[in-house]
PDB file with one MODEL, atoms N, CA, C and O in Angstrom:
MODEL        1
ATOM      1  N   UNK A   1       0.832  -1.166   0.000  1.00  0.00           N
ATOM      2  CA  UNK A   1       0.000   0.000   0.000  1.00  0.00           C
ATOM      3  C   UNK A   1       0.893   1.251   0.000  1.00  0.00           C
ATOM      4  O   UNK A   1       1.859   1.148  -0.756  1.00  0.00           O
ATOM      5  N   UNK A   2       0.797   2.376   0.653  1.00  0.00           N
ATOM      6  CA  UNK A   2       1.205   3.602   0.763  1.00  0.00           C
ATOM      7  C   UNK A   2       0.944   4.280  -0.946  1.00  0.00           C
ATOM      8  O   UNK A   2       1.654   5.236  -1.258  1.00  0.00           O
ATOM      9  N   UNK A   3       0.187   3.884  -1.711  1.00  0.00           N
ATOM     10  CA  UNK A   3       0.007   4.497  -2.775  1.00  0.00           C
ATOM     11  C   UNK A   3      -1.194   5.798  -3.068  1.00  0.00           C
ATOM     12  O   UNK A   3      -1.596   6.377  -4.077  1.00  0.00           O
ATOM     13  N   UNK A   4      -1.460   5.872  -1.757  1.00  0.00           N
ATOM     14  CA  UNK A   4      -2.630   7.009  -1.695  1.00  0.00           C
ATOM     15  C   UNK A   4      -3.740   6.696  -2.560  1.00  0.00           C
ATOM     16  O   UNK A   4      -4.160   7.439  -3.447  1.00  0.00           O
ATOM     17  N   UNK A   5      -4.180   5.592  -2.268  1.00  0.00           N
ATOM     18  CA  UNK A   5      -5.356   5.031  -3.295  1.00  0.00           C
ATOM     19  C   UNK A   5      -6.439   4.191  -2.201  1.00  0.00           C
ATOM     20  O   UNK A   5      -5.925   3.705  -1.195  1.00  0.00           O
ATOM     21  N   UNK A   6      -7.947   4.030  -2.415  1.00  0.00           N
ATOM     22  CA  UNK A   6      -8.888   3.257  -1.166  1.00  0.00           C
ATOM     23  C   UNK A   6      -7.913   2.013  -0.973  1.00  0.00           C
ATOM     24  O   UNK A   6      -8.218   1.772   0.195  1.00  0.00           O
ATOM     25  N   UNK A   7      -7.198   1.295  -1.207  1.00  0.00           N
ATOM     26  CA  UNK A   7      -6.652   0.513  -0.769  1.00  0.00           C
ATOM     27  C   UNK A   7      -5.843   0.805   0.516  1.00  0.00           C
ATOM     28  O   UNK A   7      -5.477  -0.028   1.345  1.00  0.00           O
ATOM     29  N   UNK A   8      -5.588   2.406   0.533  1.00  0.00           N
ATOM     30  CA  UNK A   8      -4.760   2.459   1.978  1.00  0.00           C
ATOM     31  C   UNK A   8      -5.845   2.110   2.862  1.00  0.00           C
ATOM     32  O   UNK A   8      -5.775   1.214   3.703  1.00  0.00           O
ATOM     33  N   UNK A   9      -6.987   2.940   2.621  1.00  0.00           N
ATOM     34  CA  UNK A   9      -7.530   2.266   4.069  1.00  0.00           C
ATOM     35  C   UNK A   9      -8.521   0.796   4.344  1.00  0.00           C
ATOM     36  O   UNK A   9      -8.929   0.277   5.383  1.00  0.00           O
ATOM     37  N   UNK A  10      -8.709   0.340   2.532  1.00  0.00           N
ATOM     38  CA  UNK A  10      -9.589  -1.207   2.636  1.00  0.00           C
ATOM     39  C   UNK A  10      -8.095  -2.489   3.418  1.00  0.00           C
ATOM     40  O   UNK A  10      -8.156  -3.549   4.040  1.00  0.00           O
ATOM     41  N   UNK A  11      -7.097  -1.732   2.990  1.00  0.00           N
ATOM     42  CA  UNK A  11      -6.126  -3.242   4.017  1.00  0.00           C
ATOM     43  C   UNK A  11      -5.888  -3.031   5.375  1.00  0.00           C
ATOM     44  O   UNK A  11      -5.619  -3.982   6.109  1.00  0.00           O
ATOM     45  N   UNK A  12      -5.971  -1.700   5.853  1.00  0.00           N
ATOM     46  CA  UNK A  12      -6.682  -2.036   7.364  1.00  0.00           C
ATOM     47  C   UNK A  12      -7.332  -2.666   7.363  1.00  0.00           C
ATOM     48  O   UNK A  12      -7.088  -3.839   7.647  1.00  0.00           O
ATOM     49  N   UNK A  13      -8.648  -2.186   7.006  1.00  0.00           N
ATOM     50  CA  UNK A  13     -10.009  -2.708   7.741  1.00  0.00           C
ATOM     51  C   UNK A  13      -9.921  -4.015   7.633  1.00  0.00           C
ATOM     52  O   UNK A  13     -10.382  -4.624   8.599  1.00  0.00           O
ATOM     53  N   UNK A  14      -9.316  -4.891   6.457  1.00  0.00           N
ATOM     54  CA  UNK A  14      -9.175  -6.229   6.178  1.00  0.00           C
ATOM     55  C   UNK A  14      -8.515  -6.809   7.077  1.00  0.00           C
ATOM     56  O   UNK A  14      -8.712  -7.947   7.503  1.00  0.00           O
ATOM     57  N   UNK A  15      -7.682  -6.039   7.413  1.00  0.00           N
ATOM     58  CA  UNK A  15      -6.693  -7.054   9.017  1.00  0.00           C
ATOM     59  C   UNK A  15      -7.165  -6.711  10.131  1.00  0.00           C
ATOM     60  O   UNK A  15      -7.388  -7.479  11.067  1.00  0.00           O
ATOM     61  N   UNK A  16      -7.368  -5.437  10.111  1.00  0.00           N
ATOM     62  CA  UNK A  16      -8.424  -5.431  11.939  1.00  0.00           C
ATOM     63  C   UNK A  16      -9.555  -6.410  11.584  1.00  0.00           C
ATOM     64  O   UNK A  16      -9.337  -7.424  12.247  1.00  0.00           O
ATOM     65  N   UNK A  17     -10.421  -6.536  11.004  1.00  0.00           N
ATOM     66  CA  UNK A  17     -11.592  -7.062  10.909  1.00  0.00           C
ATOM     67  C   UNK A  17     -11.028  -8.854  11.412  1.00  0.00           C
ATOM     68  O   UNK A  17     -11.476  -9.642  12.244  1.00  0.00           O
ATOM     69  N   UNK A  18      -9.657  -8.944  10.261  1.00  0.00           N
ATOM     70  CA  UNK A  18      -9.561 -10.497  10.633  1.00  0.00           C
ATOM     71  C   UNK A  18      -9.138 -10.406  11.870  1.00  0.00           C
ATOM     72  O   UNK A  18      -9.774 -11.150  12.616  1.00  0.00           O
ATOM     73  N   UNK A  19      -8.374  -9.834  12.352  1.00  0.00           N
ATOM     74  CA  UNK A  19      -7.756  -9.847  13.684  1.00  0.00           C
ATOM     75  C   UNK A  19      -8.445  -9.960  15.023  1.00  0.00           C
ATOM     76  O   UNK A  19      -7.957 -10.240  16.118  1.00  0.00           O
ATOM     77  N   UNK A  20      -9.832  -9.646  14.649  1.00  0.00           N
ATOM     78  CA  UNK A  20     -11.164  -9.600  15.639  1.00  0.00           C
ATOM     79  C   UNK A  20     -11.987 -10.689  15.260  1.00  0.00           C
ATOM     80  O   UNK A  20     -12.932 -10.744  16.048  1.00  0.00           O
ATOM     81  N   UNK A  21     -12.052 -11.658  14.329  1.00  0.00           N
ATOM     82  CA  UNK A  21     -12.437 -12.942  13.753  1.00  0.00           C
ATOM     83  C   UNK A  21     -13.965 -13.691  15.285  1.00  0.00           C
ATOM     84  O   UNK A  21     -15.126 -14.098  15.227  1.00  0.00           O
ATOM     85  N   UNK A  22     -13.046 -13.491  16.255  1.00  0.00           N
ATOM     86  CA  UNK A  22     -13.999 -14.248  17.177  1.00  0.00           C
ATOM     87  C   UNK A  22     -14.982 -13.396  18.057  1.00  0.00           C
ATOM     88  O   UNK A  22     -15.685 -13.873  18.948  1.00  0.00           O
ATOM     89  N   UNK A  23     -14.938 -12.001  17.672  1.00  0.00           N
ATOM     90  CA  UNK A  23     -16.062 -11.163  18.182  1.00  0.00           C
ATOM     91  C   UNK A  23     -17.228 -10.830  17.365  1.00  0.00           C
ATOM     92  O   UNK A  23     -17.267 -10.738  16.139  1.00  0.00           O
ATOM     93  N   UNK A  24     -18.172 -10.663  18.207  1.00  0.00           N
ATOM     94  CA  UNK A  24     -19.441 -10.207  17.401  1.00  0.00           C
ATOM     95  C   UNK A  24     -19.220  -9.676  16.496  1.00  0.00           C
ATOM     96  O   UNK A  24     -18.256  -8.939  16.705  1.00  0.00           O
ATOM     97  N   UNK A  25     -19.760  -9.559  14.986  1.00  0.00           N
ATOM     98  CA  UNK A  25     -19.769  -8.695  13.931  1.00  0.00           C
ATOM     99  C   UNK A  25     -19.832  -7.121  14.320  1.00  0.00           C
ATOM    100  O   UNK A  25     -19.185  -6.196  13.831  1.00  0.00           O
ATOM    101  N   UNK A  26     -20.729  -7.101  15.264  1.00  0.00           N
ATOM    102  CA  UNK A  26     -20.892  -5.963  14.849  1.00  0.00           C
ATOM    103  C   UNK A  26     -19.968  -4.845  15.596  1.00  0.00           C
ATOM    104  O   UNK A  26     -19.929  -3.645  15.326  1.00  0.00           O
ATOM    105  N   UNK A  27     -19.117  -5.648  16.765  1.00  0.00           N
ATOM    106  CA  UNK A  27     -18.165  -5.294  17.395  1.00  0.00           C
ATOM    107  C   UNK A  27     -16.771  -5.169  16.450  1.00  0.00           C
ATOM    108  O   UNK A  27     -16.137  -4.123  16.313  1.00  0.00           O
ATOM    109  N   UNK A  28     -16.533  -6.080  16.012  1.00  0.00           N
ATOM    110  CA  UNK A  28     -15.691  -6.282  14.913  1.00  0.00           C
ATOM    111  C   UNK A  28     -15.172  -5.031  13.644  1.00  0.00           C
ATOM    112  O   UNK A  28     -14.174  -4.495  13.163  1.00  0.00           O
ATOM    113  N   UNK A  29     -16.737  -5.069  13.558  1.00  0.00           N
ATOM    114  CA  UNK A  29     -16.847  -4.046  12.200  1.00  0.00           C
ATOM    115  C   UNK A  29     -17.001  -2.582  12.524  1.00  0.00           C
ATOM    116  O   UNK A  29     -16.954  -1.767  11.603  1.00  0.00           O
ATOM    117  N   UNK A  30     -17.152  -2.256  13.568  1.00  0.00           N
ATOM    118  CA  UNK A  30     -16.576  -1.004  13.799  1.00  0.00           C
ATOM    119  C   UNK A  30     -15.445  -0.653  14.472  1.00  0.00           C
ATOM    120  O   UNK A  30     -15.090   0.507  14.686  1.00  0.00           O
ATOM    121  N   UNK A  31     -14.844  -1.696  14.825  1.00  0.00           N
ATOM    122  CA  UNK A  31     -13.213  -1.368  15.274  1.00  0.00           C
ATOM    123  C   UNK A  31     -12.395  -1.354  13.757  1.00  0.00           C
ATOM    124  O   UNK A  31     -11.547  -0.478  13.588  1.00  0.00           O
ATOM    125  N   UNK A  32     -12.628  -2.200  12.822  1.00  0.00           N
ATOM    126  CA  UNK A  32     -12.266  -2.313  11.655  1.00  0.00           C
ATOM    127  C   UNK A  32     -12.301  -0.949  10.685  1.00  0.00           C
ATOM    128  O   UNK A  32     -11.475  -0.474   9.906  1.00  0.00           O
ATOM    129  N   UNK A  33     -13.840  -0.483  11.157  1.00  0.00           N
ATOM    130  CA  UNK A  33     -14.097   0.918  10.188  1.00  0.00           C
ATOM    131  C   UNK A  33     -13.175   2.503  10.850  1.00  0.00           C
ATOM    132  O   UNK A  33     -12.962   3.569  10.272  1.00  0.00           O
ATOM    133  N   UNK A  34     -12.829   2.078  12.164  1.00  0.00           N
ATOM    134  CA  UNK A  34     -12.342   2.669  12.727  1.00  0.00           C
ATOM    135  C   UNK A  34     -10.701   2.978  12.565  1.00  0.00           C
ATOM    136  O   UNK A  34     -10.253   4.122  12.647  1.00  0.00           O
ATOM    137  N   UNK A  35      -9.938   1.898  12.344  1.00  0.00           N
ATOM    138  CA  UNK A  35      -9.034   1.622  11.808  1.00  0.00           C
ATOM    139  C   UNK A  35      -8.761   1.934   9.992  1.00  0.00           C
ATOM    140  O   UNK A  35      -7.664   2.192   9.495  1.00  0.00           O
ATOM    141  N   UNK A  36     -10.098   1.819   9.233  1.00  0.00           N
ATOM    142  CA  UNK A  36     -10.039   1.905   7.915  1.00  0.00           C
ATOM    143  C   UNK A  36     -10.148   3.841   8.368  1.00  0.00           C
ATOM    144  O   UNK A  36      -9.186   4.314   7.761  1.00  0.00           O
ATOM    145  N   UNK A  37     -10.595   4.568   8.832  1.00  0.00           N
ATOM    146  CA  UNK A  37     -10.760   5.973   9.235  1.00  0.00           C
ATOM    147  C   UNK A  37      -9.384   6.623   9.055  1.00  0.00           C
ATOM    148  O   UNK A  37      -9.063   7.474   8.225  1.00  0.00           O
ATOM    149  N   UNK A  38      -8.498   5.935  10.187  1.00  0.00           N
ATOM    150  CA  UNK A  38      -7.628   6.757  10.798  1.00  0.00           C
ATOM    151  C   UNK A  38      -6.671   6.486   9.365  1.00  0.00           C
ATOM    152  O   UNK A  38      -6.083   7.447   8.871  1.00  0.00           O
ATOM    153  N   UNK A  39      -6.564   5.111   8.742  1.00  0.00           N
ATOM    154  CA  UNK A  39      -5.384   4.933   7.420  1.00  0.00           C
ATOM    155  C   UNK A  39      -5.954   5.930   6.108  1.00  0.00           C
ATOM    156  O   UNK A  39      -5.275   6.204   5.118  1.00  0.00           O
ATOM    157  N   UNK A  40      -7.238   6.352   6.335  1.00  0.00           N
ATOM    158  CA  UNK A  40      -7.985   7.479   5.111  1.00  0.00           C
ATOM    159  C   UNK A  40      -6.857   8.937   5.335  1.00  0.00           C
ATOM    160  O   UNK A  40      -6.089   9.498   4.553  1.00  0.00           O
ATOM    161  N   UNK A  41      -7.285   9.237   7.098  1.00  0.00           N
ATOM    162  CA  UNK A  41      -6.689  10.228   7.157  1.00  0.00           C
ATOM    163  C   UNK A  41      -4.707  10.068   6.912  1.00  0.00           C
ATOM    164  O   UNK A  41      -3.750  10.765   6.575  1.00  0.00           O
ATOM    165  N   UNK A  42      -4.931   9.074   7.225  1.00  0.00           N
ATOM    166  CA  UNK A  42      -3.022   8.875   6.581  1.00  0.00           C
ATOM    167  C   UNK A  42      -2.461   9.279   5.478  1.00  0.00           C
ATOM    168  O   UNK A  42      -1.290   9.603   5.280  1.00  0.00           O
ATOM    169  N   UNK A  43      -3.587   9.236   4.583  1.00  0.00           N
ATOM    170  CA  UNK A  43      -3.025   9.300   3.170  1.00  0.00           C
ATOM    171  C   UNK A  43      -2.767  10.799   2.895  1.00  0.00           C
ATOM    172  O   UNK A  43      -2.040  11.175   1.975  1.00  0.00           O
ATOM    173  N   UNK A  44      -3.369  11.587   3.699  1.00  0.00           N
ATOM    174  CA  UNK A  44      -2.727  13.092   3.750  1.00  0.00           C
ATOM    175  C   UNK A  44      -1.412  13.036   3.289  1.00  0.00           C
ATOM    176  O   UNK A  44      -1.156  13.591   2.221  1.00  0.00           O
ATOM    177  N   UNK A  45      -0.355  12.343   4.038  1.00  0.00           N
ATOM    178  CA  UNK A  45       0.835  12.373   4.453  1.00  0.00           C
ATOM    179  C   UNK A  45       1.396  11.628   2.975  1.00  0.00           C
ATOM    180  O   UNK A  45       2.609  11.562   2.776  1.00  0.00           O
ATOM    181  N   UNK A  46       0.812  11.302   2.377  1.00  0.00           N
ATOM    182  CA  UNK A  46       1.423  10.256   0.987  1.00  0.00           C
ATOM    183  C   UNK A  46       1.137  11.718  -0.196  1.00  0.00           C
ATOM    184  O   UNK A  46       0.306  12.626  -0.236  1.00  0.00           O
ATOM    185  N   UNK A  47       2.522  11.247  -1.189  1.00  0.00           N
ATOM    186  CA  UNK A  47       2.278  11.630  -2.185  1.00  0.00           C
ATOM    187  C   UNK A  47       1.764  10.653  -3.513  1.00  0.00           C
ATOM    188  O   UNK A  47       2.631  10.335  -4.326  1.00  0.00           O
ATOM    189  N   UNK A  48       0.683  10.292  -3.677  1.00  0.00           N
ATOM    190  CA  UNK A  48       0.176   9.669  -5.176  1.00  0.00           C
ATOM    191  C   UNK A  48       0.992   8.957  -6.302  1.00  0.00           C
ATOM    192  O   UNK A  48       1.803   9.513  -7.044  1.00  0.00           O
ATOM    193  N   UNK A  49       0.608   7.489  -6.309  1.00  0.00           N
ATOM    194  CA  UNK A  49       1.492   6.754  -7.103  1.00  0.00           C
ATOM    195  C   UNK A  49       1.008   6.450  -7.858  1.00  0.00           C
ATOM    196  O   UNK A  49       1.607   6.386  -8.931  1.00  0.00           O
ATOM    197  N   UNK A  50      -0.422   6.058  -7.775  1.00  0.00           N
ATOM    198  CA  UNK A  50      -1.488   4.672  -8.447  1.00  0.00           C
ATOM    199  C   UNK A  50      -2.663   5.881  -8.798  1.00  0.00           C
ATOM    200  O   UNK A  50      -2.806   6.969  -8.241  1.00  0.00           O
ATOM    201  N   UNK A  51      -3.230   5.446  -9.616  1.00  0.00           N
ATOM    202  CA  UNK A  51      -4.733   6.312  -9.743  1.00  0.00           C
ATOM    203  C   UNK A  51      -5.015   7.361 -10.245  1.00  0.00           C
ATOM    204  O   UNK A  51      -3.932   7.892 -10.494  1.00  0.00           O
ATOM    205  N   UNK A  52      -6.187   8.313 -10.705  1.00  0.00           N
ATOM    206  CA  UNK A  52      -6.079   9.000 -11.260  1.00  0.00           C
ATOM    207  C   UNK A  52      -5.488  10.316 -10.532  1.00  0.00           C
ATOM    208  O   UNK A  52      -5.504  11.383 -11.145  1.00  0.00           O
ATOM    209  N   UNK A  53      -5.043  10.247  -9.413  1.00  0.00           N
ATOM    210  CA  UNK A  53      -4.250  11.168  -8.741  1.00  0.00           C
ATOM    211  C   UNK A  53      -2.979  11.399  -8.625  1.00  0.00           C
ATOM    212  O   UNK A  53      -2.404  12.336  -8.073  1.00  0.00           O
ATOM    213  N   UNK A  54      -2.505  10.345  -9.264  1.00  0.00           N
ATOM    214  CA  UNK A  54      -0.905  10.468 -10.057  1.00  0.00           C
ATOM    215  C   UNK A  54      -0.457  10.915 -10.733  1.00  0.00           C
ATOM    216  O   UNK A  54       0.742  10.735 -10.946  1.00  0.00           O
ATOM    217  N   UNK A  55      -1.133  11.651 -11.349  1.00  0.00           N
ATOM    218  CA  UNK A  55      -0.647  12.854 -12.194  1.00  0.00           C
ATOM    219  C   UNK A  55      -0.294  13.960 -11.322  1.00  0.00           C
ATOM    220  O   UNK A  55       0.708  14.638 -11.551  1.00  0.00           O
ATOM    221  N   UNK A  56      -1.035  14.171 -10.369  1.00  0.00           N
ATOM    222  CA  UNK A  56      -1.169  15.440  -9.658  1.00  0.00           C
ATOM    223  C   UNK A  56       0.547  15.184  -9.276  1.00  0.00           C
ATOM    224  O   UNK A  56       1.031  16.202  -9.771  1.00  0.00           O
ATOM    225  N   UNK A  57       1.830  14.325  -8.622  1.00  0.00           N
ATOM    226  CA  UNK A  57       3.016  14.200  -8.399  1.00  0.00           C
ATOM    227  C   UNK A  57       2.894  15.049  -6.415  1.00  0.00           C
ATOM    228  O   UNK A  57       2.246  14.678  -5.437  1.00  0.00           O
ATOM    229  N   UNK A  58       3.518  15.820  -6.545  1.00  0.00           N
ATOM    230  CA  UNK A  58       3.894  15.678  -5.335  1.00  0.00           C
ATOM    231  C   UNK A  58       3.058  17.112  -5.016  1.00  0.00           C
ATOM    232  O   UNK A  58       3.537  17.710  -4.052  1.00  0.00           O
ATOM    233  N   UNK A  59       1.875  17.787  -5.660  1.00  0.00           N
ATOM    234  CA  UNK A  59       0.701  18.468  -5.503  1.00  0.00           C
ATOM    235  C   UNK A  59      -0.526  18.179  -4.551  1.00  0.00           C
ATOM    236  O   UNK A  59      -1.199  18.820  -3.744  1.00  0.00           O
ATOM    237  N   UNK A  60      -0.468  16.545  -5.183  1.00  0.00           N
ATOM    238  CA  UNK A  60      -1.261  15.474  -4.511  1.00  0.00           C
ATOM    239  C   UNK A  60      -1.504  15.621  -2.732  1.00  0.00           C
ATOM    240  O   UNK A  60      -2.570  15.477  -2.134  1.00  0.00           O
ATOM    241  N   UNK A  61       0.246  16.047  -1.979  1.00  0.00           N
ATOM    242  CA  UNK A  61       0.237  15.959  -0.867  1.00  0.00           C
ATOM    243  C   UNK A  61      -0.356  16.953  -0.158  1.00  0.00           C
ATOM    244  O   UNK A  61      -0.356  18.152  -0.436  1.00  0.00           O
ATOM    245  N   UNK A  62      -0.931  16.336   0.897  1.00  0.00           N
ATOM    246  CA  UNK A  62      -1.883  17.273   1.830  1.00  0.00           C
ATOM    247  C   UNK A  62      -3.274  16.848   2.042  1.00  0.00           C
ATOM    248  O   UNK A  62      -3.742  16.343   3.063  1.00  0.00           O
ATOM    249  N   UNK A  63      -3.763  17.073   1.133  1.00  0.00           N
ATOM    250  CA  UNK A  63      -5.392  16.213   0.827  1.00  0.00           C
ATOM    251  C   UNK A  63      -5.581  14.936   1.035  1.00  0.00           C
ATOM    252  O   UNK A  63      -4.990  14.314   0.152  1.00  0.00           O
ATOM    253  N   UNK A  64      -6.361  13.919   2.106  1.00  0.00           N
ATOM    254  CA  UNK A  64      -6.589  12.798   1.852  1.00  0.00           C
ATOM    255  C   UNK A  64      -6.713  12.316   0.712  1.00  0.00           C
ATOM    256  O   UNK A  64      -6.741  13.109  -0.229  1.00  0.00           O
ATOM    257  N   UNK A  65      -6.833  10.766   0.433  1.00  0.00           N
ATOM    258  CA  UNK A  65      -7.128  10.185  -0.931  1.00  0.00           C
ATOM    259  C   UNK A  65      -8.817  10.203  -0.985  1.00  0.00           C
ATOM    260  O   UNK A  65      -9.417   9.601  -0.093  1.00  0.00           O
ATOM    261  N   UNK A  66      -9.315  10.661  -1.678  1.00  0.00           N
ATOM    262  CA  UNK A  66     -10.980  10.544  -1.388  1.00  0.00           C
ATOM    263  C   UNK A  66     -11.606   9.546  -1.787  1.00  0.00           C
ATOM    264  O   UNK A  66     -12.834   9.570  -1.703  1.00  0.00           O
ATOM    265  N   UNK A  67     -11.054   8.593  -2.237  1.00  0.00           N
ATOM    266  CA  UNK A  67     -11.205   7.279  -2.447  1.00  0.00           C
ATOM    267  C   UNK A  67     -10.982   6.408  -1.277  1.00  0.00           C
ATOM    268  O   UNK A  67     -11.553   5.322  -1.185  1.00  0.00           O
ATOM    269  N   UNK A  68     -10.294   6.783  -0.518  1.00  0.00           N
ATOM    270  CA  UNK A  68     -10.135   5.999   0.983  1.00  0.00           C
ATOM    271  C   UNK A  68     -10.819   6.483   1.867  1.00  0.00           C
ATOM    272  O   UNK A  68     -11.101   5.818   2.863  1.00  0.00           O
ATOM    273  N   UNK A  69     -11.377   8.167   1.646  1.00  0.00           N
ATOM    274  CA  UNK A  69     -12.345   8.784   2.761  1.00  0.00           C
ATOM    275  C   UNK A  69     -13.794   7.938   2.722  1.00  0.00           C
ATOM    276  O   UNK A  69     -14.333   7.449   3.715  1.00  0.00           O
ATOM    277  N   UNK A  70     -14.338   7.873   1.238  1.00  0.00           N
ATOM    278  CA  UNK A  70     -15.095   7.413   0.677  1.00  0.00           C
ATOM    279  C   UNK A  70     -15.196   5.968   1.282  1.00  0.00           C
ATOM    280  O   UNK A  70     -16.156   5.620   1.968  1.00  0.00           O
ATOM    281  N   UNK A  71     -14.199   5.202   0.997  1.00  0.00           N
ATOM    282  CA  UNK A  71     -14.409   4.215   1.660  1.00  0.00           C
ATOM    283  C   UNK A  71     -14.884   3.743   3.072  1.00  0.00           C
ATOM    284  O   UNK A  71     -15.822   3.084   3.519  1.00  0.00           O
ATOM    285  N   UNK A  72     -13.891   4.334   3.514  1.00  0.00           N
ATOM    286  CA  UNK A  72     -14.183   4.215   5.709  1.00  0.00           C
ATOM    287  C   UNK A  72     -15.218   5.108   5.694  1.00  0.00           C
ATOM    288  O   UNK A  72     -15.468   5.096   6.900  1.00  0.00           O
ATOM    289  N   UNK A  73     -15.960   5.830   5.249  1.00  0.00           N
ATOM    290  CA  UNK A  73     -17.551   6.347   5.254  1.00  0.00           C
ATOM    291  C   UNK A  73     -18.425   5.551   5.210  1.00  0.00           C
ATOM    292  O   UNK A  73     -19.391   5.518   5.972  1.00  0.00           O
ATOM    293  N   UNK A  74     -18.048   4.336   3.733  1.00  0.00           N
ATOM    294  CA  UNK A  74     -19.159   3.293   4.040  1.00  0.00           C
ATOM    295  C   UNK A  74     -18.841   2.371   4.702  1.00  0.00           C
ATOM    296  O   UNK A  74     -19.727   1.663   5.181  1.00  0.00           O
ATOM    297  N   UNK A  75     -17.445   2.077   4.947  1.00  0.00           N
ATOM    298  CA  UNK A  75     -17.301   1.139   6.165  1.00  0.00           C
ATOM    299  C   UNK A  75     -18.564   1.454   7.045  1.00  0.00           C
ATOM    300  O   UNK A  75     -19.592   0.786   7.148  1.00  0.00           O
ATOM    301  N   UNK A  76     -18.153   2.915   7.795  1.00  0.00           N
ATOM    302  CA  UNK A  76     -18.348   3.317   8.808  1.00  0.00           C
ATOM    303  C   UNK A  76     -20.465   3.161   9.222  1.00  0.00           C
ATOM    304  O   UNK A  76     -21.035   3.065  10.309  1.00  0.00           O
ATOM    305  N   UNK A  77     -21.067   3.208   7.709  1.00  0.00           N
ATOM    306  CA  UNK A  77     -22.668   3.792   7.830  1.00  0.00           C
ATOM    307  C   UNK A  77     -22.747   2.078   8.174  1.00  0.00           C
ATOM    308  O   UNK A  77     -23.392   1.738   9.165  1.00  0.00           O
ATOM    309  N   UNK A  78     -22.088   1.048   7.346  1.00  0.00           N
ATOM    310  CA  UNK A  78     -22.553  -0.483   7.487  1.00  0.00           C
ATOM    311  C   UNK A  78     -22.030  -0.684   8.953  1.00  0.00           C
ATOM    312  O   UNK A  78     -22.903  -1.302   9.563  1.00  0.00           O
ATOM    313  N   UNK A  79     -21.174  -0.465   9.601  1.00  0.00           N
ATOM    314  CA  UNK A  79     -20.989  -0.708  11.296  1.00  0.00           C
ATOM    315  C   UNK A  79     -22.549  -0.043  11.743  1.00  0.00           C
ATOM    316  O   UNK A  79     -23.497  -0.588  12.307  1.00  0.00           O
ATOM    317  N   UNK A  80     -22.372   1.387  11.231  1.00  0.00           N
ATOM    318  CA  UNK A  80     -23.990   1.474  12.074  1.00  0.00           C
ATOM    319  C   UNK A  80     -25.122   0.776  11.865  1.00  0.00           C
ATOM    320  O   UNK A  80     -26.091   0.799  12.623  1.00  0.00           O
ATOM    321  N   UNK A  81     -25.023   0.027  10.663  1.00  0.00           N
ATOM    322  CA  UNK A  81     -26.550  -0.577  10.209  1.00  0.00           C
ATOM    323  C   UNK A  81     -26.472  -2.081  10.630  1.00  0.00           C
ATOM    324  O   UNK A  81     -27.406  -2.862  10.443  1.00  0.00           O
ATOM    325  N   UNK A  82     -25.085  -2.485  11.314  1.00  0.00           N
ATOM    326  CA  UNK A  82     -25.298  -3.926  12.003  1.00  0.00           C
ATOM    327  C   UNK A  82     -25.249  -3.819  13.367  1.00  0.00           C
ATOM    328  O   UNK A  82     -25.223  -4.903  13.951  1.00  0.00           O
ATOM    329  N   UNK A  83     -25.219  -2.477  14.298  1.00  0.00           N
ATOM    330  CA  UNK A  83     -25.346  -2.220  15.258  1.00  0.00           C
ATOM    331  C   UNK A  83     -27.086  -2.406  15.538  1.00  0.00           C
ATOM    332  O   UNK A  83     -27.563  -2.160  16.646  1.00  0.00           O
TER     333      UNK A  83
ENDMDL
END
């Protein structure tokens, strides 16, 4: 990862989620979305390798990837809707 693309924050959520394997779902899935959150806001810190934001070069930096915000958003509404 580190390519500033939803993948920074879908391979969190993929390993917290497994990493919590024997708790309730719905416990699970918001520690997971929580974790997919904080790697969205990470991507601030990346400059753009992959995607259509690779052009932008080292412009890119500063702005989350909004493809990873996007993501841990819907992580985040499906934790609430299995709560």
């Amino acid at each position: 990862m580190g390519e500033k693309t939803m993948l920074d924050a879908l391979d969190p959520f993929r390993r917290a989620l497994r990493a919590r394997a024997g708790e309730a779902l719905p416990t699970a899935w918001q520690a997971a979305a929580e974790a997919a959150t904080r790697a969205a806001a990470d991507t601030a810190q990346l400059v753009p390798a992959r995607g259509r934001a690779a052009r932008m070069g080292t412009l890119g930096h500063g702005p989350p990837d909004a493809g990873a915000v996007s993501l841990a958003l819907i992580l985040t509404a499906v934790g609430t809707t299995l709560r």
